[in-house]
C-alpha positions as CSV (number, residue, x, y, z in Angstrom):
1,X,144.4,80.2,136.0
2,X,140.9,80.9,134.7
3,X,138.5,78.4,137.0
4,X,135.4,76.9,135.1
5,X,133.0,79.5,136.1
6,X,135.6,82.4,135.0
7,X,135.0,80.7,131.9
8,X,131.4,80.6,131.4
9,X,131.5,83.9,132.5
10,X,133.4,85.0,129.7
11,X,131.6,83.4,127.3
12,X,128.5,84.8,128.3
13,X,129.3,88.5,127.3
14,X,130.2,86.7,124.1
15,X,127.5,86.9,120.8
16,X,126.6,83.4,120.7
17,X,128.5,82.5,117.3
18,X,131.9,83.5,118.8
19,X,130.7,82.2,122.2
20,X,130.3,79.0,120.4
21,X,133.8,78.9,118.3
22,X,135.6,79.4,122.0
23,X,133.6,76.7,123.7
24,X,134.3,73.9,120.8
25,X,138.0,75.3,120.5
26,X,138.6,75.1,124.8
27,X,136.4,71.9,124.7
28,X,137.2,68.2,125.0
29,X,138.3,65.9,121.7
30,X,136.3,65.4,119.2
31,X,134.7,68.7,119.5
32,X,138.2,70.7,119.6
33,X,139.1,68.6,116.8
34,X,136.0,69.3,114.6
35,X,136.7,73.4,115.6
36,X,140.1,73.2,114.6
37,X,139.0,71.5,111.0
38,X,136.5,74.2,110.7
39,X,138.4,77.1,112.1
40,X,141.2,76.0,109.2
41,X,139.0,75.8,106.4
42,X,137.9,79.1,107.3
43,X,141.1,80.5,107.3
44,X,142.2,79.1,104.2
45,X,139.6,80.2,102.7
46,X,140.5,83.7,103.4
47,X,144.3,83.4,102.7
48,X,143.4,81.9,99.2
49,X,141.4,85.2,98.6
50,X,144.0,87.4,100.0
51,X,146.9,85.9,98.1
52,X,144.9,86.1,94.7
53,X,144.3,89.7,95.1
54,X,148.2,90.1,95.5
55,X,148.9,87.3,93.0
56,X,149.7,90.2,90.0
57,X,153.1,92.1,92.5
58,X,153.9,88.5,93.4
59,X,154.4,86.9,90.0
60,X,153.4,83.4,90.8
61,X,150.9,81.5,90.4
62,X,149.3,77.7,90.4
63,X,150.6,75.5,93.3
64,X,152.8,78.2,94.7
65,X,150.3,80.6,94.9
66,X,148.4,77.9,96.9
67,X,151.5,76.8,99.5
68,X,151.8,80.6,100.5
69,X,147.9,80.8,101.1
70,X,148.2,77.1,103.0
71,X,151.3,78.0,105.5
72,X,149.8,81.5,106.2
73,X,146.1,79.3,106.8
74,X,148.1,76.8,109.2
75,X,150.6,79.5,111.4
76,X,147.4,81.8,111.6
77,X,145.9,78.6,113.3
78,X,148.5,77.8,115.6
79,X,148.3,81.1,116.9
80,X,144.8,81.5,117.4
81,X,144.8,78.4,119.1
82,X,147.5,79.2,120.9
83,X,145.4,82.9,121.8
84,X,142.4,81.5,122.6
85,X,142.6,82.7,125.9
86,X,143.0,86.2,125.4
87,X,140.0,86.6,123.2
88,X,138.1,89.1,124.9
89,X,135.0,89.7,122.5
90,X,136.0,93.1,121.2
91,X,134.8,92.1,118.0
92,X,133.0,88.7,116.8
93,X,135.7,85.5,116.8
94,X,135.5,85.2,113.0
95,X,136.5,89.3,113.1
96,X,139.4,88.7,115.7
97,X,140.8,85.2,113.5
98,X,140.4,87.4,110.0
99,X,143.2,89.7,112.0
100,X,145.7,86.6,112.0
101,X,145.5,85.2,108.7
102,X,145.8,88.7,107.2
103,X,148.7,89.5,109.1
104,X,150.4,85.7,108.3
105,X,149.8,86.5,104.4
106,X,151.6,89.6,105.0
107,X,154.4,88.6,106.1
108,X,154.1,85.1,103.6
109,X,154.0,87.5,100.4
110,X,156.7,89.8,102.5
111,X,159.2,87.2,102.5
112,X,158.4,85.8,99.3
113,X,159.3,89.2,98.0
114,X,162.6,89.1,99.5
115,X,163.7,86.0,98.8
116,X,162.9,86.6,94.8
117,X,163.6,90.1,94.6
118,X,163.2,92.0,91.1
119,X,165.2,94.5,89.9
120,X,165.1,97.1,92.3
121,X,164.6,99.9,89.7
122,X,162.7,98.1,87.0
123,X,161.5,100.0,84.4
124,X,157.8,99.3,84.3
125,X,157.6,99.8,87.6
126,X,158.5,103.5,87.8
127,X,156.1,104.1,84.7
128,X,153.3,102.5,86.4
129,X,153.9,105.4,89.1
130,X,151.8,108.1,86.6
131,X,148.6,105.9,86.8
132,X,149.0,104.9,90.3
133,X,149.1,109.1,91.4
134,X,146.3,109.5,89.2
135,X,148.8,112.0,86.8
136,X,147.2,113.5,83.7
137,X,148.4,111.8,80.6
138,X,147.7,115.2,78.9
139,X,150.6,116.0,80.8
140,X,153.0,113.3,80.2
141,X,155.9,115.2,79.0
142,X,156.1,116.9,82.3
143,X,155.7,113.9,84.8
144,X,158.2,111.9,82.9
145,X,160.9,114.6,83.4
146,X,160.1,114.7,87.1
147,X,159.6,110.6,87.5
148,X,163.2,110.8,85.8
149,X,164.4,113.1,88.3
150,X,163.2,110.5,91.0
151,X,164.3,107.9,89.9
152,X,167.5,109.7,90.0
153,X,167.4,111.0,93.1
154,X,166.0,108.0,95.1
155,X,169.2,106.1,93.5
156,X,171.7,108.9,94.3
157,X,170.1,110.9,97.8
158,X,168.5,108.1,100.1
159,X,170.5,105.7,101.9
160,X,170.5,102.5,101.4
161,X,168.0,101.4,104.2
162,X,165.9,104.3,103.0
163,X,166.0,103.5,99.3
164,X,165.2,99.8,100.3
165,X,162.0,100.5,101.9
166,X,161.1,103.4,99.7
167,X,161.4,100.6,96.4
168,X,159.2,97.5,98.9
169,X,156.8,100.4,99.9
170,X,156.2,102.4,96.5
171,X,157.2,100.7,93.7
172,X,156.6,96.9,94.7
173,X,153.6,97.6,96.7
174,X,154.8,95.6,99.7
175,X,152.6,95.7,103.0
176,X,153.7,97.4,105.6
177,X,153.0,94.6,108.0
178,X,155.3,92.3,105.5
179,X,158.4,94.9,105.8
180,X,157.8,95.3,109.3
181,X,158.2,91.8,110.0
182,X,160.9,91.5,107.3
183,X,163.1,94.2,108.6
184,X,162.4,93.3,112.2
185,X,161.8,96.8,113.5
186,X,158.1,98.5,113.6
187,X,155.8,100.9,112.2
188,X,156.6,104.6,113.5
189,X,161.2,103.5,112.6
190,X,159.4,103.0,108.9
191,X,157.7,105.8,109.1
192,X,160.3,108.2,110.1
193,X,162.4,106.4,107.5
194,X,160.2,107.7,104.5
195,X,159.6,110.7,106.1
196,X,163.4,111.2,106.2
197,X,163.4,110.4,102.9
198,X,160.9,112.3,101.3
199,X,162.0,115.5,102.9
200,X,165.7,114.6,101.3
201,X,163.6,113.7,97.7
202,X,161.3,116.7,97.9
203,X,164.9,118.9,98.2
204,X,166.5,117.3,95.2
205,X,163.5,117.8,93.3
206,X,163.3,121.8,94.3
207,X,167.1,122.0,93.4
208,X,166.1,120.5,89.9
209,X,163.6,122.5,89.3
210,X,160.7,120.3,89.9
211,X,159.5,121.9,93.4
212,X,159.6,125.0,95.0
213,X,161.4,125.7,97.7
214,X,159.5,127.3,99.7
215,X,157.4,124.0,99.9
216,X,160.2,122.0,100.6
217,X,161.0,124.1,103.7
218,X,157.1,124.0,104.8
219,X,157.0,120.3,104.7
């Protein structure tokens, strides 16, 4: 257990604004208290902004817009409170809380996603894929045969483990942090997930006609 010289130790490698956010949030009530109430607002000020600028893949808005940005605000609290201790001053205290609240709106929108799912293949979806690759629209006629072929083949080659992350990752534009947590596994099983399944898209694409072959064996 950290004595209280360990602790003024620590805070004195600390820049003084994050030096001061861990004194008020260690310290006695009322000054814990009035952290805490700033150290919220803060926070919620951040989800707020993070969950607007996902607001359009969401599809809400209004008061339910707010409650997502308000729960991810309050557990990103708890567990910097709950933290405190291992702040280390890597990076300033606002820096190191940002981290939390991020990650808690992540997994907020994740599970939001999941529990009002779309229609897996919808429509507009697949043709907003031309302007999200940056395809020319002088070439339309050409990248709509090969989205078709796709579409196809994500629906009839992947799995169904790989088709469901390849739809949350690519066409609903859910964070990877979000299906991590949603799925309960971690980054490098996700990523050898798509990579399984590109290499099996990339081959039904060369067998169409859309790829050579030749690239599909080189990547």
């Amino acid at each position: 257990m950290a004595t209280a010289h360990d602790r003024t130790g620590d805070l004195a490698a600390l820049d003084p604004e994050s030096a001061g956010w861990v004194r008020a949030l260690r310290g006695p009530e009322p000054d814990r208290q009035a952290a805490v109430e700033r150290l919220h607002a803060l926070l919620l000020r951040i989800a707020r902004n993070e969950v607007r600028r996902r607001s359009a893949r969401l599809g809400v808005t209004g008061p339910e817009l707010d409650d997502l940005a308000h729960q991810a605000a309050a557990d990103a609290l708890l567990a910097i409170t709950g933290k405190i201790g291992d702040f280390r001053g890597e990076s300033r205290f606002t820096t190191w809380a940002y981290k939390f609240v991020i990650l808690e709106v992540s997994a907020k929108v994740g599970r939001h996603f999941w529990r009002n799912p779309r229609v897996p293949f919808d429509t507009e979806d697949w043709e907003r894929l031309p302007d999200r690759f940056g395809l020319d629209p002088a070439a339309e006629s050409e990248w709509r045969d090969l989205l078709a072929a796709l579409r196809r083949a994500v629906e009839e080659k992947l799995t169904e483990r790989q088709r469901r992350i390849f739809v949350a990752l690519v066409l609903a534009e859910v964070p990877l942090d979000a299906l991590v947590i949603e799925l309960g596994t971690n980054r490098n099983a996700i990523y050898k997930t798509m990579f399984d399944a590109r290499r099996k898209l990339r081959a039904a694409l060369a067998a169409a006609g859309h790829m050579d072959h030749d690239m599909v064996r080189r990547s």
